[in-house]
C-alpha positions in Angstrom: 130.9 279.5 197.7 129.4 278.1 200.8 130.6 278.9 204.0 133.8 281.2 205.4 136.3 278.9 203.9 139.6 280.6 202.5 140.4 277.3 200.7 140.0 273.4 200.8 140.1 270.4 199.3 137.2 268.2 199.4 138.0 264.5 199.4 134.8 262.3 197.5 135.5 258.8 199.6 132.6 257.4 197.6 134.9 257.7 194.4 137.5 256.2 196.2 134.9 253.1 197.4 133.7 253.0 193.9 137.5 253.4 192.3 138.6 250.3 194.5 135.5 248.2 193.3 137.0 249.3 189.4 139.9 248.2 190.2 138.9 245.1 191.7 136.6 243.8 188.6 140.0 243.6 186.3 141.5 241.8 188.6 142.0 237.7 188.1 140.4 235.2 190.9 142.1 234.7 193.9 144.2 237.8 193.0 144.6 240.5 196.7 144.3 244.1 196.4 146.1 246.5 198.4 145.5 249.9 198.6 148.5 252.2 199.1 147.7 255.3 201.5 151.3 256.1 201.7 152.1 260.5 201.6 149.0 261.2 203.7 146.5 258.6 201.0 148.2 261.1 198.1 147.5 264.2 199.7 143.7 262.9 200.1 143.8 261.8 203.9 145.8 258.5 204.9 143.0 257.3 207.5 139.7 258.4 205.7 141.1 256.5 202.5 142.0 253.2 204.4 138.5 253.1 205.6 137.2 253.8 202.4 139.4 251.2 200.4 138.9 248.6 203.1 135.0 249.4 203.4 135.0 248.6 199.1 136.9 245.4 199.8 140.8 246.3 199.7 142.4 243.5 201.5 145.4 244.8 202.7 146.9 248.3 203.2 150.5 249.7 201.4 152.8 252.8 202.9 156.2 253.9 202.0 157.6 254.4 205.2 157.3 252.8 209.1 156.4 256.0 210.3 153.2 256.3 208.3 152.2 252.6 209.1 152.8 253.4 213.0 150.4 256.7 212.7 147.7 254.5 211.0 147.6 252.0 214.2 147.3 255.0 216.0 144.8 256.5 214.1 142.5 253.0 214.9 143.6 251.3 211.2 143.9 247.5 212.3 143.9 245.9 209.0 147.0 244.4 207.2 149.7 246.9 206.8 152.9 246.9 205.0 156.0 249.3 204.7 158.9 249.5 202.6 161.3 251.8 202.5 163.0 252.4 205.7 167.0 252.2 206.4 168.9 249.7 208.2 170.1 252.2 210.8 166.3 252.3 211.8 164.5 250.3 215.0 162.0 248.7 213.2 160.9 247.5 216.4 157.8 249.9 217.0 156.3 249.3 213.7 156.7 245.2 214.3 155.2 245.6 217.5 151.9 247.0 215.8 151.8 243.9 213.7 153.2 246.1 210.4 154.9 243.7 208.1 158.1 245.2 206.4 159.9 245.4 203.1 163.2 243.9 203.1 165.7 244.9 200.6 169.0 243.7 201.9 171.0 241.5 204.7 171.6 244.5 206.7 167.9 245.4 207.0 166.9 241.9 207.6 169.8 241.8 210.3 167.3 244.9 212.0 164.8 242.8 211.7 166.2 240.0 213.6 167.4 242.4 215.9 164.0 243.4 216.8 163.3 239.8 217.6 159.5 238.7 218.2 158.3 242.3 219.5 154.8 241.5 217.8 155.0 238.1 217.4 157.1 236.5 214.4 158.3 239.5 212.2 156.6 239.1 208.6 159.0 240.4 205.7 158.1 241.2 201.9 161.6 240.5 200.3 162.0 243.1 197.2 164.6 242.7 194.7 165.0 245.4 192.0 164.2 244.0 188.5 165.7 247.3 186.4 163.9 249.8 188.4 167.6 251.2 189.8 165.9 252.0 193.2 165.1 249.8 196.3 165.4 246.1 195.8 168.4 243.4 196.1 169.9 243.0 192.8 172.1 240.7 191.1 174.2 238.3 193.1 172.5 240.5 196.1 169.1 238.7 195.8 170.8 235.2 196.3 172.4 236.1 199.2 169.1 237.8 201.1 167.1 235.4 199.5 169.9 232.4 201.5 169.9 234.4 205.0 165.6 235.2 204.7 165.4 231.0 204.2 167.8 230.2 206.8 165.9 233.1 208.9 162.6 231.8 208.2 163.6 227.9 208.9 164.6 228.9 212.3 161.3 230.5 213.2 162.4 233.8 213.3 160.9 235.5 210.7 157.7 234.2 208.3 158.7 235.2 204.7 154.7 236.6 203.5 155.8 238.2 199.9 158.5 238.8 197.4 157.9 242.0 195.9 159.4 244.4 193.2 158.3 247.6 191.3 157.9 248.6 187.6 159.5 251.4 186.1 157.3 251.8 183.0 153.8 250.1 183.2 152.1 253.4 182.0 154.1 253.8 178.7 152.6 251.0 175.9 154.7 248.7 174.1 157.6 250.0 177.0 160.2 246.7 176.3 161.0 247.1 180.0 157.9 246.0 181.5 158.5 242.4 179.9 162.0 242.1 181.1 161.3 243.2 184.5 158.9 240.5 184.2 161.4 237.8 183.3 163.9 239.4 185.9 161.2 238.7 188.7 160.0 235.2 187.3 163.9 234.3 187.9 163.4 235.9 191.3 160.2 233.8 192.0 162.3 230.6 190.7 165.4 231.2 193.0 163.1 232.1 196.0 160.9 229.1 195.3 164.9 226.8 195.3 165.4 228.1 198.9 162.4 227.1 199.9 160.8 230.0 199.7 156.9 230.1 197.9 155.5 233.6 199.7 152.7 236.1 197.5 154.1 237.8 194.5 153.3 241.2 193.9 154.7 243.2 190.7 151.6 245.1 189.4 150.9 248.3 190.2 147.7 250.5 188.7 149.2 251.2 185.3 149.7 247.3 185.3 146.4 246.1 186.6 144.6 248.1 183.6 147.2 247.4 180.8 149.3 244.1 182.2 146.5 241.5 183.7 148.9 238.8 183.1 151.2 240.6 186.1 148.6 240.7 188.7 150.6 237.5 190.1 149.2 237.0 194.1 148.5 240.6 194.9 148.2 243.9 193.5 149.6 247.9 195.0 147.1 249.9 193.4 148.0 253.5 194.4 147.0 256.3 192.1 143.7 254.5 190.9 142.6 254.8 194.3 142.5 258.4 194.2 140.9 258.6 190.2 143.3 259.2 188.3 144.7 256.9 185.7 148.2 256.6 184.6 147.1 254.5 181.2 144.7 255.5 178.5 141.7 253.6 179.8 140.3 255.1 182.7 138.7 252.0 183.8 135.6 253.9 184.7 137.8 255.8 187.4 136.9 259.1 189.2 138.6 261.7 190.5 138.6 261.8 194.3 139.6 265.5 195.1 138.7 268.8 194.4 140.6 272.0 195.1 138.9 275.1 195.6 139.2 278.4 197.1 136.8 282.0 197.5 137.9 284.8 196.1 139.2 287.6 198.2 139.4 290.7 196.8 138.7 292.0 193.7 139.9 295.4 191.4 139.7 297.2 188.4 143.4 298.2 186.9 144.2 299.5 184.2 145.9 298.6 180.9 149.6 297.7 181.0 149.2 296.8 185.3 151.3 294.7 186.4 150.6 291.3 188.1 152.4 289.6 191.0 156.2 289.2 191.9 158.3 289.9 188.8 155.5 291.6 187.0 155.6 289.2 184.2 152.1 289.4 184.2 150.5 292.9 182.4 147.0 293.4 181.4 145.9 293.8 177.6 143.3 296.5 178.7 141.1 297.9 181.5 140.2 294.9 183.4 139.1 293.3 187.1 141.6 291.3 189.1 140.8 288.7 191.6 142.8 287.5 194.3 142.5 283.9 195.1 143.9 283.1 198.8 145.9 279.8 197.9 149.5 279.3 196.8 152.4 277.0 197.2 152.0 277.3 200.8 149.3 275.5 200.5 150.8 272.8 197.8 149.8 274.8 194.2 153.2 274.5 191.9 154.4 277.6 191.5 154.9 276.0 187.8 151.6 277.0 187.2 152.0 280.6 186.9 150.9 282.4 183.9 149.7 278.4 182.8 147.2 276.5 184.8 143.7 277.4 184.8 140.7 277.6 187.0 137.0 278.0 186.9 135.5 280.9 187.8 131.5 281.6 187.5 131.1 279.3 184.0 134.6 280.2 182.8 137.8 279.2 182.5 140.8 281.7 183.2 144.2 281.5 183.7 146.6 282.1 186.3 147.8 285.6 186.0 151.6 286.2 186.7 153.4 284.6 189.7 151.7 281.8 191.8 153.0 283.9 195.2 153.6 281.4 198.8 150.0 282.8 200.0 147.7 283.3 196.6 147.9 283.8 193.3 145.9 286.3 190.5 143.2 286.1 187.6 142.2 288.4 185.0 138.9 288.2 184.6 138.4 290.8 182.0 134.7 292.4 182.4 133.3 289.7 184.1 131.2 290.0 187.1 133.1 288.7 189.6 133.2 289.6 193.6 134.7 288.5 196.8 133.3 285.0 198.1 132.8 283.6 194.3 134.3 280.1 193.7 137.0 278.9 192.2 137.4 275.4 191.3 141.3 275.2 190.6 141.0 271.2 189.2 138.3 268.4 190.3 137.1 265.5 188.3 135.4 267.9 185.4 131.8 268.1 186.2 131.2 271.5 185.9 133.7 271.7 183.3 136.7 272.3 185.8 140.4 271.7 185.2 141.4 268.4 186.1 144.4 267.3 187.8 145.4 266.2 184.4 145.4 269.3 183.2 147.0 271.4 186.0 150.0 268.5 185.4 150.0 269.0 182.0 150.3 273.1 182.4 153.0 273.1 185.1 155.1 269.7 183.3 154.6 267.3 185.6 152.5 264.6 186.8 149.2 264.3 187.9 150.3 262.3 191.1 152.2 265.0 192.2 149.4 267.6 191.5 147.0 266.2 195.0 150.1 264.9 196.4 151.6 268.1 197.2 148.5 269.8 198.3 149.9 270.5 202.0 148.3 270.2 205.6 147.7 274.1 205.9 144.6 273.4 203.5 141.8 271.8 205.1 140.5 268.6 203.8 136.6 268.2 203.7 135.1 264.6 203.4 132.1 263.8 201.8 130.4 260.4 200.7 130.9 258.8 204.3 127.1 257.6 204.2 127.6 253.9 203.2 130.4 253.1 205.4 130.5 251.3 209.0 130.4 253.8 211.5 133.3 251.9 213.0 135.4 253.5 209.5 133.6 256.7 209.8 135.0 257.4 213.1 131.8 258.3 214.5 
């Protein structure tokens, strides 16, 4: 392994360039792309994989929350930005003053909004209604009555009404009845909006509906995961995984038969064997889920996790193999050299691979490569 690094995760923003360009040839003319950095860009950098996205052509940037579309102006990030989930007890003030344009999912939060008045010039709302999702959104009677104050709102110059928006809550499972009554629900939504006089973008799709729903791609698209790689449908769509997790090995040791391994000892050797110590645990974002399940590469092989993933590192057996301090494992990258994928580390620890590079935390460094093709403006040279 090159250099004295304990662990990282290197971040491959040419995938991400060339994942956004995918992503962008299924899409219908005159459909917009954005590119949703929210959680720190998925655990892969928030600021390198705006520039990235942006470089390839995204035309607008997605985040969860106000805070994370404030740190992106502050970070340099001047491109279209939109957040949706904040409380109405919030000032939305700040993130309207940096030209952010905001989800709205009920009276009270376009009350705040109002509140805020014209901090950054008139405030631009995304109204979202929940179309059997159970999470943000107006619903029922509710959406008639933001959709009636965001009309009366907008005709008065206080507000400019720039998308109606809702989420799917099954995309990625085929044949799933509820993506084509969510559809219904939000063609109903578009009709009652378009009654009040509203006619903003319409945005349902997300990735799992860009590859397997075309005919939901609507105005605009929120393509998250497929940013990063990784595909939440059966086609890949010639996506590539962005990140790869790796670490040195820090000790090694010949034990026994019948030693034990990690906290619990549920974990004992088969015969005489060499441990190695890999300096990465859920400290640094690896599910503890994976003990005694996931696997890593280690030389040309596979192995796996031995006993307890520990807050610090975690152990592998690696039999009689020659192994030594330094050496490099490759917990899960896009497969190259025959790695684990994320994929596969979900899959072992019975989850998701989302959450897999989501949770990777800030205490493990994040390395950028493929920066060569992008303005130096985005590079942040």
């Amino acid at each position: 392994m090159t250099g004295p690094v304990r662990c990282e995760a290197v971040i491959e923003l040419s995938a991400v360039r060339a994942n956004v360009r995918a992503l962008r040839s299924r899409l219908r003319p005159g459909t917009a792309l954005m590119a949703v950095v929210k959680a720190d860009g998925y655990g892969h950098g928030a600021v390198p994989v705006a520039g990235a996205a942006l470089a390839a052509g995204a035309d607008l940037l997605g985040v969860a929350t106000p805070a994370e579309a404030v740190a992106l102006r502050a970070a340099g990030v001047d491109a279209r930005l939109v957040a949706w989930l904040w409380t109405p007890l919030q000032d939305p003030g700040p993130a309207l003053a940096l030209g952010v344009e905001l989800g709205v999912s009920s009276p009270a939060q376009l009350d705040a909004v109002l509140a805020a008045g014209d901090v950054g010039g008139r405030p631009r709302i995304h109204l979202k209604v929940d179309t059997g999702l159970g999470r943000g959104g107006a619903a029922g009677a509710d959406i008639a009555v933001l959709l009636a104050a965001a009309a009366t709102a907008a005709a008065a110059g206080r507000v400019e009404v720039v998308g109606l928006m809702s989420h799917l809550a099954s995309a990625d499972i085929p044949g799933d009845p509820s993506v084509a009554e969510q559809a219904a629900a939000f063609a109903a939504a578009r009709q009652a909006a378009a009654a009040a006089g509203l006619t903003p973008a319409a945005h349902l799709a997300n990735t799992a509906a860009v590859l397997d729903h075309p005919e939901l791609q609507l105005d605009l698209v929120r393509t998250g995961i497929g940013l990063y790689g990784l595909s939440p449908v059966a086609d890949p769509a010639g996506l590539r995984p962005a990140m790869t997790l790796r670490a040195a090995v820090a000790l090694t040791k010949r034990v026994p038969a019948g030693h034990g391994v990690s906290y619990g000892l549920t974990y004992r050797t088969k015969a005489e064997t060499t441990l190695a110590l890999v300096p990465i645990g859920y400290g640094d974002g690896v599910p503890r889920a994976a003990s005694n399940a996931a696997e890593v590469l280690i030389g040309d092989a596979r192995r796996r996790i031995a006993g307890r993933v520990a807050m610090d590192q975690f152990v592998v057996d690696c039999g009689d193999a020659p192994v030594s301090p330094g050496d490099e494992v490759l917990l899960f990258g896009p497969g190259d050299r025959g790695e684990p994928t994320a994929r596969d580390w979900a899959v072992a620890c019975g989850t998701i691979d989302y959450e897999i590079v989501t949770r990777i935390g800030p205490r493990t460094p994040r390395r950028y490569t493929g920066r060569d093709d992008e303005p130096p403006a985005l590079r942040g040279d």
